[in-house]
N, C-alpha and C positions, 0 to 999 in steps of 0.2 A: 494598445490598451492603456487607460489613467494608471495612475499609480493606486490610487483611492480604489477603482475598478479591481485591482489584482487584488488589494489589499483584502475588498470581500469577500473576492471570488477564493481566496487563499483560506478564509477564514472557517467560510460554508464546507470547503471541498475538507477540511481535518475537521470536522464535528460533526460532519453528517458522513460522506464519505469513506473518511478512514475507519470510522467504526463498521459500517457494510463491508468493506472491503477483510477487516480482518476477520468477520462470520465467516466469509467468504472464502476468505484460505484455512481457517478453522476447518470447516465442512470438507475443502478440496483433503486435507490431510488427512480426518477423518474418513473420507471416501476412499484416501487409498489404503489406511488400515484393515479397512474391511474388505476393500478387493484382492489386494495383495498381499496382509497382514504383515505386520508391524518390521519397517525397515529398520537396518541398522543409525543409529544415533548420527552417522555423519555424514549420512544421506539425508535426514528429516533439516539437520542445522542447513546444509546446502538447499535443500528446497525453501526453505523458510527465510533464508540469506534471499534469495533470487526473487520468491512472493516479494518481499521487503524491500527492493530496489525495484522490481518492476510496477509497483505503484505508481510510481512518482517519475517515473517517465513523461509518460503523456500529459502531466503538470509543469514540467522543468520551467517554462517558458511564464506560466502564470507566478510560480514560485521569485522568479530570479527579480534580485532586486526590492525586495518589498520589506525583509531588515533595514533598508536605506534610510535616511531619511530625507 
């Protein structure tokens, strides 16, 4: 893939993207407060740690490279 090509695709996937995605684990944590009710504080940071890296996973490859110049 162009560099130009990432650079887009890099641009769209944090402005449209990232902000669904954090509804998205908003909701899931929300979900579990009310199934589970409210975990302890170093359980939510670990999940929220883990949301927060597993985004940008299935990106890594779009991402890499595209500070370059």
């Amino acid at each position: 893939m162009e560099l130009k090509t990432r650079k887009r695709l890099s641009i769209l996937i944090l402005v449209i993207g990232m902000p669904i995605y954090v509804i998205v684990a908003v909701s899931l944590m929300n979900w579990l407060d009310g199934r589970f009710g409210r975990q302890p504080i170093w359980i939510e940071l670990l999940i929220y740690v883990g949301l927060g890296v597993l985004w940008a996973l299935p990106f890594k490859r779009v991402f890499s490279g595209v500070g370059k110049g």
